[in-house]
C-alpha positions as CSV (number, residue, x, y, z in Angstrom):
1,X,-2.5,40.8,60.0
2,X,-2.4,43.6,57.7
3,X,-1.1,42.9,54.1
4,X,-0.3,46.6,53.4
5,X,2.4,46.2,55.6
6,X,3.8,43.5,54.2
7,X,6.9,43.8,51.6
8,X,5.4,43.6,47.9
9,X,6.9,41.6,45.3
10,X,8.5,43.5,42.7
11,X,6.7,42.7,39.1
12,X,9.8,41.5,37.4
13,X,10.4,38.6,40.4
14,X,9.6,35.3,40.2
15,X,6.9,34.4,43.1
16,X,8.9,32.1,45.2
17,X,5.7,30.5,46.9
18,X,4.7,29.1,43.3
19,X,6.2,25.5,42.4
20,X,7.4,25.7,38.7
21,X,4.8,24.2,36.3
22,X,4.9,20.4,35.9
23,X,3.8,17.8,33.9
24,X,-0.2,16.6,35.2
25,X,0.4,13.3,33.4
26,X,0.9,10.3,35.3
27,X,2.9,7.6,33.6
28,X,1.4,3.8,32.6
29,X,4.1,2.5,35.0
30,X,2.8,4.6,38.6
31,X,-0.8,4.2,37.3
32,X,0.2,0.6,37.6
33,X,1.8,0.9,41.1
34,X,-1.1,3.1,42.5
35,X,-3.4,0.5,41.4
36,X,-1.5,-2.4,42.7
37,X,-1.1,-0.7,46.0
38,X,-4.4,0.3,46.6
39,X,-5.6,-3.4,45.7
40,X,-3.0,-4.7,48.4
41,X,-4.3,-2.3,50.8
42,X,-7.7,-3.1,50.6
43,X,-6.5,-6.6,50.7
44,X,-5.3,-6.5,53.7
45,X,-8.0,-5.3,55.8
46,X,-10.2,-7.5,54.5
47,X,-11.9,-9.6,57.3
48,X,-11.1,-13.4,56.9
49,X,-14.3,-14.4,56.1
50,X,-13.3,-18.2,55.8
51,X,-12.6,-18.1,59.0
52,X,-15.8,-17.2,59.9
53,X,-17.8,-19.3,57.5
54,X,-16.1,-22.2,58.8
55,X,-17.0,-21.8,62.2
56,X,-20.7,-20.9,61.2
57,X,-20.6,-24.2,59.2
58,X,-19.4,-26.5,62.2
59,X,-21.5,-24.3,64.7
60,X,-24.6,-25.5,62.7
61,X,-23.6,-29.0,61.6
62,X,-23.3,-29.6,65.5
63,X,-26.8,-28.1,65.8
64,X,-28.2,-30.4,63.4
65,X,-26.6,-33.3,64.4
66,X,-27.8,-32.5,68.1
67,X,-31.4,-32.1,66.6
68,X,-31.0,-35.6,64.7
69,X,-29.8,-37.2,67.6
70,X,-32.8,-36.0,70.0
71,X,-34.9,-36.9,67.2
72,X,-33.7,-40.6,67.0
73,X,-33.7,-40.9,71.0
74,X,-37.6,-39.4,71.0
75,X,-38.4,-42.0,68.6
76,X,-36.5,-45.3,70.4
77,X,-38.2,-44.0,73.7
78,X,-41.6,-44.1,71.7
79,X,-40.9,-47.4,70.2
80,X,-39.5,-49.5,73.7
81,X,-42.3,-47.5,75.5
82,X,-45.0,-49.4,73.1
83,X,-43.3,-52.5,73.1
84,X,-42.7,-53.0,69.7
């Protein structure tokens, strides 16, 4: 596209493509709110880890108990098979 072609603003015009100036300063109140939001946000895609570290916890206390069982039956078998 050629910009030579295009109509020129006039000095004296205001460039309509240019927002007026504003203030950069964000009040207390939306710092607030941006904070809060952002919190709630990361929040809610946490991954419920209790969840999980209940299910590891009961996953491994049935592994132990398993464990502690098959120990106590190896050790019965040893004593009845010595006659004891």
């Amino acid at each position: 596209m050629s910009t030579l072609l295009a109509p020129q603003r006039q000095p004296g015009e205001p460039d309509t493509l240019r927002l007026p100036s504003r203030d950069d300063r964000i009040s207390l109140v939306d710092r607030a709110a941006l904070h809060l939001g952002l919190r709630l946000l990361l929040w809610s895609t946490r991954t419920p880890r209790l969840a999980d570290v209940r299910d590891r916890h009961s996953e491994a206390f049935r592994r132990q108990e398993d464990a502690a069982e098959r120990e106590r039956a190896y050790v019965r078998g040893v004593i009845l098979s010595r006659g004891l």
